[in-house]
C-alpha positions as protocol buffer text, in pm:
chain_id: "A"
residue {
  index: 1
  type: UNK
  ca { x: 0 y: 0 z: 0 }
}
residue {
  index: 2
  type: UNK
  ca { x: 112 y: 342 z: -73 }
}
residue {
  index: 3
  type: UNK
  ca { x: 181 y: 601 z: 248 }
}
residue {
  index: 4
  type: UNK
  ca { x: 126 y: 961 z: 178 }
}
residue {
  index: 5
  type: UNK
  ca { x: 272 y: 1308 z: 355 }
}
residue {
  index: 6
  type: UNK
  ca { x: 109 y: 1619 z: 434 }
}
residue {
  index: 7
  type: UNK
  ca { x: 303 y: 1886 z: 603 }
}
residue {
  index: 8
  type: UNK
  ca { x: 90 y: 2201 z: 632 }
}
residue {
  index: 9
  type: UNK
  ca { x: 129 y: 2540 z: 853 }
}
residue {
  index: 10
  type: UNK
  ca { x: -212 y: 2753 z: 1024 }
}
residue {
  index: 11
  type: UNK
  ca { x: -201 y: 3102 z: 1170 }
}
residue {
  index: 12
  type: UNK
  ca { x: -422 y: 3144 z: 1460 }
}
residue {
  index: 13
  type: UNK
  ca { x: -528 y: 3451 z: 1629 }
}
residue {
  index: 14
  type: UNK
  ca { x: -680 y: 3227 z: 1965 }
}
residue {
  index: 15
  type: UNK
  ca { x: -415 y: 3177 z: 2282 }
}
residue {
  index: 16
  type: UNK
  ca { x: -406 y: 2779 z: 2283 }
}
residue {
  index: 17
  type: UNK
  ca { x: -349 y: 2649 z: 2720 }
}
residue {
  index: 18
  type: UNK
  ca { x: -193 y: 2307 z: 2768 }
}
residue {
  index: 19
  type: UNK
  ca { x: -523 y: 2200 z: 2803 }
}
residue {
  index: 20
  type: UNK
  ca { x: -639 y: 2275 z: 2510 }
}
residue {
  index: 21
  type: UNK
  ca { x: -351 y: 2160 z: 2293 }
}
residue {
  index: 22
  type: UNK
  ca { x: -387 y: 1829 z: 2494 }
}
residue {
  index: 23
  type: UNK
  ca { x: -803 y: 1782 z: 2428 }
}
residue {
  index: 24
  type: UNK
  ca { x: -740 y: 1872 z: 2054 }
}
residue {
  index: 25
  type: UNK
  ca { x: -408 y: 1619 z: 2065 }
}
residue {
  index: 26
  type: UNK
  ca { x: -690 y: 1364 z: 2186 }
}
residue {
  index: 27
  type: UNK
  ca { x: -983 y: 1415 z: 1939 }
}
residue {
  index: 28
  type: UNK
  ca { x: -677 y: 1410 z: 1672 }
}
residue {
  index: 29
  type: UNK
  ca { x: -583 y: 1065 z: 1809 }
}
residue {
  index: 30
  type: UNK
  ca { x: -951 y: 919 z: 1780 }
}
residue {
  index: 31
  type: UNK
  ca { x: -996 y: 990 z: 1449 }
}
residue {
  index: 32
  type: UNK
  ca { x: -631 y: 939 z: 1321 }
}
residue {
  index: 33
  type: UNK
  ca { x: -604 y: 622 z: 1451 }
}
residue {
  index: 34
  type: UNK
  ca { x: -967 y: 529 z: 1355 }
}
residue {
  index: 35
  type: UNK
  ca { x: -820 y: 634 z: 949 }
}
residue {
  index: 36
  type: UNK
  ca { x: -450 y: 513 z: 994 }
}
residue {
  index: 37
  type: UNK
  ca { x: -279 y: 785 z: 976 }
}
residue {
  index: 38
  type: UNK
  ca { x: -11 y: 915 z: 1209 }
}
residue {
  index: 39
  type: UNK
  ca { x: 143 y: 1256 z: 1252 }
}
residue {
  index: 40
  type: UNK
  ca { x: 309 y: 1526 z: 1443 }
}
residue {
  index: 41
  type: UNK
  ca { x: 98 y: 1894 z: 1568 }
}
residue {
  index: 42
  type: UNK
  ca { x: 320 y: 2144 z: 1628 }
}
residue {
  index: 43
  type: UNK
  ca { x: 176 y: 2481 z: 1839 }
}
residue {
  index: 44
  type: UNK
  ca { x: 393 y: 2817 z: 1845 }
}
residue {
  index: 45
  type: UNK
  ca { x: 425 y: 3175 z: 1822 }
}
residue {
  index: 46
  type: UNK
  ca { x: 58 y: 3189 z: 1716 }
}
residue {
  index: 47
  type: UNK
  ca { x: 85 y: 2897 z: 1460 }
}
residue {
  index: 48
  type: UNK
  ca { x: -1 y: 2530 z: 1357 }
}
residue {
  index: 49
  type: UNK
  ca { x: 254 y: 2306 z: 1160 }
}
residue {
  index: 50
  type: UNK
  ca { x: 85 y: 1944 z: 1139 }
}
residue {
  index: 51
  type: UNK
  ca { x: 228 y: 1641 z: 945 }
}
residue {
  index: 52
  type: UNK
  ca { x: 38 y: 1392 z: 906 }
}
residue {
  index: 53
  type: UNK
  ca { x: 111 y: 1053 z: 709 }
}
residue {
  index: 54
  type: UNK
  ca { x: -125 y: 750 z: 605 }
}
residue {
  index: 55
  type: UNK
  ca { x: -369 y: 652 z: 288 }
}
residue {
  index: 56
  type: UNK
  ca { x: -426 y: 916 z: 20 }
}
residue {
  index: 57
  type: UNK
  ca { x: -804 y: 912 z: 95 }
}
residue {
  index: 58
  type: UNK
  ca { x: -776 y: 1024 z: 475 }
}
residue {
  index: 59
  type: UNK
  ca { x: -538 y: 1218 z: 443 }
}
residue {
  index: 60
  type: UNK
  ca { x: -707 y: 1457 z: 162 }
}
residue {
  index: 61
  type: UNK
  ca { x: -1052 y: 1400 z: 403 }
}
residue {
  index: 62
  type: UNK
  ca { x: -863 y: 1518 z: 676 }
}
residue {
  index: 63
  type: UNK
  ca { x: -748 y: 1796 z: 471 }
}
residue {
  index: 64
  type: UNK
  ca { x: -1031 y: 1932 z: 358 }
}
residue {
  index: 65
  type: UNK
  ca { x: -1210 y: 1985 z: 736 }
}
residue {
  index: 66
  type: UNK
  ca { x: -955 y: 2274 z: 823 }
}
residue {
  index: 67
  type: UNK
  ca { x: -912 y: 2585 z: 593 }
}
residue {
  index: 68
  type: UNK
  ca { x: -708 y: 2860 z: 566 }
}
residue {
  index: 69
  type: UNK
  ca { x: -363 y: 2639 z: 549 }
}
residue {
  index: 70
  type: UNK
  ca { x: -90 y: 2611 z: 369 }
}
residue {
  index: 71
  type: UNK
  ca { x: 21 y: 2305 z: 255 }
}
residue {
  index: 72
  type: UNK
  ca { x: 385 y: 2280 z: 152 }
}
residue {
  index: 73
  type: UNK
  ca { x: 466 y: 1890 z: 182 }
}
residue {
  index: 74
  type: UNK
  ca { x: 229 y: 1639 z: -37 }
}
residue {
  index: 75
  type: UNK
  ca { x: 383 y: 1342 z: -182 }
}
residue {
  index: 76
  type: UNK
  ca { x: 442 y: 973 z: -83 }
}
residue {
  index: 77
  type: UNK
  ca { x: 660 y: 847 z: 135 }
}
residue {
  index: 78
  type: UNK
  ca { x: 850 y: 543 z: 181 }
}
residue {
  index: 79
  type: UNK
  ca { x: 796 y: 448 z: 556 }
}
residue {
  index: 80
  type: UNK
  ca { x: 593 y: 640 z: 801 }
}
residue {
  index: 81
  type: UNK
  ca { x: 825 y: 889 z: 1041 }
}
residue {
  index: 82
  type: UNK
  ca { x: 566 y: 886 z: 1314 }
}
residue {
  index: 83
  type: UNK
  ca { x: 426 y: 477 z: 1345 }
}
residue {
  index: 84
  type: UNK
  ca { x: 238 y: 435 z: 1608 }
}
residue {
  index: 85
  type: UNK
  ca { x: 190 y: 755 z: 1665 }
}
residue {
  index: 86
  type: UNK
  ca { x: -183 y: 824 z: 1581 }
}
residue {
  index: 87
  type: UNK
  ca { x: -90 y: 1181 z: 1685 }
}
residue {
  index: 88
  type: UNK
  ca { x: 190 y: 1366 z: 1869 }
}
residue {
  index: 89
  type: UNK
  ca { x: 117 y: 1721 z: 2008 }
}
residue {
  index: 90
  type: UNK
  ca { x: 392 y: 1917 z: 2106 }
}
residue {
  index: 91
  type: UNK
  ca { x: 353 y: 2304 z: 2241 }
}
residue {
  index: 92
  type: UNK
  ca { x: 709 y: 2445 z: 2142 }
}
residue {
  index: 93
  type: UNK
  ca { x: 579 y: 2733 z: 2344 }
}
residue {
  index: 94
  type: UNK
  ca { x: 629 y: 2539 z: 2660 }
}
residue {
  index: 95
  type: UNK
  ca { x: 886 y: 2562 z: 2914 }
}
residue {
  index: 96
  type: UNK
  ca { x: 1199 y: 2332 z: 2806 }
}
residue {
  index: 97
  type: UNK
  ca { x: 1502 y: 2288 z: 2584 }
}
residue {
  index: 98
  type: UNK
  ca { x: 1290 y: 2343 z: 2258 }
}
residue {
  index: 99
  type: UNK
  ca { x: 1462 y: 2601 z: 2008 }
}
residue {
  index: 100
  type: UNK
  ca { x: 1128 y: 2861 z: 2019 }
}
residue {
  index: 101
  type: UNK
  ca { x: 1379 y: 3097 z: 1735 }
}
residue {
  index: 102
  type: UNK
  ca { x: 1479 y: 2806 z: 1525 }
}
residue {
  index: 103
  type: UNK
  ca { x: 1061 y: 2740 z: 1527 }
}
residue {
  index: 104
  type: UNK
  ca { x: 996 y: 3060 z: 1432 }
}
residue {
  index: 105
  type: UNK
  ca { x: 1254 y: 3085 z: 1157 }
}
residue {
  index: 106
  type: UNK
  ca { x: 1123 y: 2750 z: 1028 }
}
residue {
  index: 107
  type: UNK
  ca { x: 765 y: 2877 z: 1016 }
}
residue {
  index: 108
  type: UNK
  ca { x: 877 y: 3217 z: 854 }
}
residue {
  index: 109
  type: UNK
  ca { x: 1041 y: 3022 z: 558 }
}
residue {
  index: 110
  type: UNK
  ca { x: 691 y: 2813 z: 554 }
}
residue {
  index: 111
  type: UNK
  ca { x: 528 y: 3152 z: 483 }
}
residue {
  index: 112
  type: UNK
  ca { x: 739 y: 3191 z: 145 }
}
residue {
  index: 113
  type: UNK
  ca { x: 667 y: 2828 z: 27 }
}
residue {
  index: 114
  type: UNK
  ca { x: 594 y: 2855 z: -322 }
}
residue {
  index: 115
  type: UNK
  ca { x: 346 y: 2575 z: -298 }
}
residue {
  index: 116
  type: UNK
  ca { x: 324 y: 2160 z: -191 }
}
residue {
  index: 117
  type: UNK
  ca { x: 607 y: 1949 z: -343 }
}
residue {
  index: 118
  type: UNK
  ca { x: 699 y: 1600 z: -260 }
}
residue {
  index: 119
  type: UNK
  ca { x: 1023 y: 1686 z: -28 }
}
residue {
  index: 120
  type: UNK
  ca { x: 1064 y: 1989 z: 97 }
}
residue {
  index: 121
  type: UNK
  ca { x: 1388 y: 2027 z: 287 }
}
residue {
  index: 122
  type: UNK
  ca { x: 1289 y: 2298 z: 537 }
}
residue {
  index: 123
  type: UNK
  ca { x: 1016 y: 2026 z: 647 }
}
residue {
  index: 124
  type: UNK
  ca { x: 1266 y: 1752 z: 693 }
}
residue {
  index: 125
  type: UNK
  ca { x: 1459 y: 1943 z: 880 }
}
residue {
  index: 126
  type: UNK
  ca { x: 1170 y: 2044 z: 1094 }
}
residue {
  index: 127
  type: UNK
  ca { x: 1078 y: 1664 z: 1148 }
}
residue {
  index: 128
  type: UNK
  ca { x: 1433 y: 1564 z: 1222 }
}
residue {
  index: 129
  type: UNK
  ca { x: 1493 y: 1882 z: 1515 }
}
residue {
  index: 130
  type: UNK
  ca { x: 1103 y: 1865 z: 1651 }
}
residue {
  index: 131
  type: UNK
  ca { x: 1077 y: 1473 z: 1658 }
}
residue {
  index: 132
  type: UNK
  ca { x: 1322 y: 1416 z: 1925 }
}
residue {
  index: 133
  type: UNK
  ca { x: 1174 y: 1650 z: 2156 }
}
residue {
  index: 134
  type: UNK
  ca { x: 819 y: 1551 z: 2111 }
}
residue {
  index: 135
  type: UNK
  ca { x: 937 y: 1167 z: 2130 }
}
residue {
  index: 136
  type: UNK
  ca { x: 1122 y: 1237 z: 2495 }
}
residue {
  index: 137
  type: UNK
  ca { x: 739 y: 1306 z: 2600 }
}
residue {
  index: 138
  type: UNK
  ca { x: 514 y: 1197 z: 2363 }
}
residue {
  index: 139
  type: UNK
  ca { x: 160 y: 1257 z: 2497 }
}
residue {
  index: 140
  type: UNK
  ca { x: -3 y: 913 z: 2398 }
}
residue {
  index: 141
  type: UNK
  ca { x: 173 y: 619 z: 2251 }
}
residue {
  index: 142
  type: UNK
  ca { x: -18 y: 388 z: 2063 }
}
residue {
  index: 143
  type: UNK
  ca { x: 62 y: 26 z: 1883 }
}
residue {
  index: 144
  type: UNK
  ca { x: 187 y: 83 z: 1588 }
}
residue {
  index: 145
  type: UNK
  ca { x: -98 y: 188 z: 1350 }
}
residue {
  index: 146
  type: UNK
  ca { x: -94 y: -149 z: 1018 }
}
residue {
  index: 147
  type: UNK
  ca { x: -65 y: -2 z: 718 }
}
């Protein structure tokens, strides 16, 4: 079976608390892991950068219930960077060893995306620094989702 990626990036104008991020974290997990797919939610500085990674079909579903984003990853992929994972929330906001400028500077060249391509190396690099701190304290860890 094919595995897709999504990588998008939201502006929001609403103050998300822990608790907040961690009820939206949970209905994410419901339905993700009811669809297959698996992903990463990044919260900071006022935006959203999600990844999320699964079927074609949920994935454009999922999609098309939020609006005003912008996607800038959406290709396949060759193994899922998140199994098991039905969906990570991390608030890079939050007290801790997370790099809030390195964020910001990521989201910033997100804004100038000329559109979604397969790769996009400002995303990997975003997976690849974000992961690690989101995996030290993932807030649910699920079986790994079957392709």
């Amino acid at each position: 079976m094919s595995l897709f990626q999504m990588l998008y990036l939201s502006e929001t104008t609403r103050r998300w608390s822990e608790a907040d991020l961690a009820a939206l974290g949970e209905q994410a997990r419901i339905r993700n892991a009811q669809d297959g797919l698996t992903g990463l939610l990044l919260y900071g500085s006022g935006h959203f950068v999600q990844v999320l990674e699964g079927r074609r079909q949920p994935l454009l579903l999922t999609y098309d219930r939020h609006s005003d984003l912008v996607l800038l990853v959406d290709g396949p992929i060759r193994q899922r960077a998140f199994p098991g994972w039905a969906m990570g929330v991390l608030n890079v906001d939050s007290p801790g060893d997370i790099d809030r400028q390195r964020f910001r500077d990521i989201v910033a060249a997100f804004a100038r995306s000329a559109g979604p391509v397969p790769e996009h190396a400002v995303a990997l690099t975003l997976l690849k620094e974000f992961r690690t701190h989101a995996s030290a304290r993932p807030p649910a860890r699920l079986p790994d989702l079957a392709d």
